[in-house]
C-alpha positions, 0 to 999 in steps of 0.5 A: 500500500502507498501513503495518500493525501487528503485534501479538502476543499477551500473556495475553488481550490484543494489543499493537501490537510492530511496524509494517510498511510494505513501501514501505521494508522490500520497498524496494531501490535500482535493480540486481540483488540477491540476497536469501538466506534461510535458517533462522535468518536473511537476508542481502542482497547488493545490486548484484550482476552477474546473471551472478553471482547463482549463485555468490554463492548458492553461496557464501553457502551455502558458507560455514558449511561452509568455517567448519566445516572451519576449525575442525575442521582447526584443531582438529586442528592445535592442540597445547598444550605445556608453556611452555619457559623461553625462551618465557616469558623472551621473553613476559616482554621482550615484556610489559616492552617493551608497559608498562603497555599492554595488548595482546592477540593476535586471531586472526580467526574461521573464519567472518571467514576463510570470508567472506574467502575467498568474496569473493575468489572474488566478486572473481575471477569478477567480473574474470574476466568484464570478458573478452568471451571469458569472458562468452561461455563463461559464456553458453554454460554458462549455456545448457547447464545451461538445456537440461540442467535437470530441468523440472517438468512 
């Protein structure tokens, strides 16, 4: 395969934007990866275990859901009161103990928390099936869902 440049058009003219060479950009290391792509983007899993490529699609896709309901029930558990005296006294001694440095509390995303949470479940799956008995229940599911699957003809 040869390198091709892209163009785009501009006005009545086309100006080379991009070259594309598939030797590196379709390139993957040796192994087994998922490439998911969806509107607005791709993402690349790479090194995955083929028996788990389907729960990884799942999850990828699980996890603008799992973020949304974060933020969601996050919303709906967040209330704004008044300061009370003791809490600005202590927000005071916590501001004069800091000094001059600027500190700042961070809480991580939904989607940070979301991805958190699917990797765990990458993580239990995979030891999960480090069991012989496990990978053959698996099999076996995997097989049935085969059998039961919706050909199109």
């Amino acid at each position: 395969m040869s390198k091709r440049i892209l163009y785009e058009r501009q006005g009545r003219r086309y100006v080379a934007v991009h070259e594309y060479d598939p030797a590196i950009m379709d390139g993957l290391p040796q192994g087994d990866h998922l490439i998911s792509v969806y509107p607005g983007g791709r993402s690349y899993r790479y090194n995955v275990t083929a028996a788990l490529a389907p729960m990884i699609a799942a999850g990828r896709l699980a996890e603008d859901a799992v973020s949304q309901a974060l933020v969601k029930a996050s919303e709906m558990r967040a209330h704004r009161r008044p300061i009370t005296e003791a809490q600005r006294l202590a927000w005071e001694n916590l501001s004069k103990a800091f000094g001059d440095e600027r500190y700042y509390v961070e809480i991580p995303s939904a989607r940070e928390v979301a991805q958190a949470g699917i990797e765990a479940l990458q993580a239990e799956a995979e030891r999960l099936l480090t069991d012989p008995n496990v990978q053959r229940a698996y099999q076996r599911f995997l097989f049935v869902c085969e059998l039961t699957r919706k050909h199109d003809v």
